[in-house]
C-alpha positions in Angstrom: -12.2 -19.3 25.1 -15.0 -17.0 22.7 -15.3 -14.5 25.5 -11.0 -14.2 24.9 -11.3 -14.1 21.3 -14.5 -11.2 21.2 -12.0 -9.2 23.9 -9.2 -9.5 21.6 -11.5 -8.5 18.7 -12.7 -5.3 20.5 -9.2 -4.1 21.3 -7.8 -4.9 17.5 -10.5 -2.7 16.8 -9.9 0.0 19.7 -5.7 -0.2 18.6 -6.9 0.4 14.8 -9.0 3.4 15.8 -6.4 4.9 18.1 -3.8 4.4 15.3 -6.7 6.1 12.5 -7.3 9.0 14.9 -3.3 9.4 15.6 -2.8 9.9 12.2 -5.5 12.3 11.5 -8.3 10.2 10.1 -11.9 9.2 11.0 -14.2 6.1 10.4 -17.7 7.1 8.9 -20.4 5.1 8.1 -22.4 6.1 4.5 -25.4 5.0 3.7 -25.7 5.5 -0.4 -27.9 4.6 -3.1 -26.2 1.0 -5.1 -25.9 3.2 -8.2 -23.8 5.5 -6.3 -21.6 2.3 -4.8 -21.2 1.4 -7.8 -19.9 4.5 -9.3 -17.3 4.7 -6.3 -16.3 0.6 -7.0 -16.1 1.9 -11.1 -13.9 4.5 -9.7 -11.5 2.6 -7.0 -11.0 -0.5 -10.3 -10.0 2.0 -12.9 -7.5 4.0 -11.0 -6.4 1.1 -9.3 -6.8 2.5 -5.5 -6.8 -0.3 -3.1 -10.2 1.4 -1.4 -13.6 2.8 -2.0 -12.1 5.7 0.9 -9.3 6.3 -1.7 -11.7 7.0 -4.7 -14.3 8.8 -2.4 -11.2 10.9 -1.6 -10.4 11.7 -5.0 -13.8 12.5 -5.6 -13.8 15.0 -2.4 -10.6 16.7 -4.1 -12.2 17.2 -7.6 -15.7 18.8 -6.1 -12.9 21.7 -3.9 -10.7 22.4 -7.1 -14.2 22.8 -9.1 -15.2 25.4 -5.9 -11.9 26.8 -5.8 -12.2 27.8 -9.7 -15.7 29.3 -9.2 -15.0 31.5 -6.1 
């Protein structure tokens, strides 16, 4: 009954990445400094974002507006 359970396990995880890629997204691993985790964390609890991928998002968007008013 495991070997049924690690199946199921590998296809929730194949549906989920199907479903990411259909809707335009991508799973990336990081590797970061715990200072730098933390920052994100910081981030994600005081804007209330439900992810460390939302925060790192907002962070993306505030580095191209700070491009976009240089160039």
């Amino acid at each position: 009954m495991g070997g049924c359970q690690i199946k199921s396990s590998a296809e929730s995880v194949r549906a989920y990445r199907q479903r990411l890629n259909a809707s335009g997204g991508q799973e990336v691993l990081f590797q970061l400094p715990k200072a730098t985790v933390e920052l994100i964390d910081e981030i994600k609890e005081r804007q209330g974002l439900r992810s460390r991928s939302q925060a790192l998002l907002q962070l993306i968007e505030l580095g191209r507006e700070a491009i976009r008013q240089t160039a």
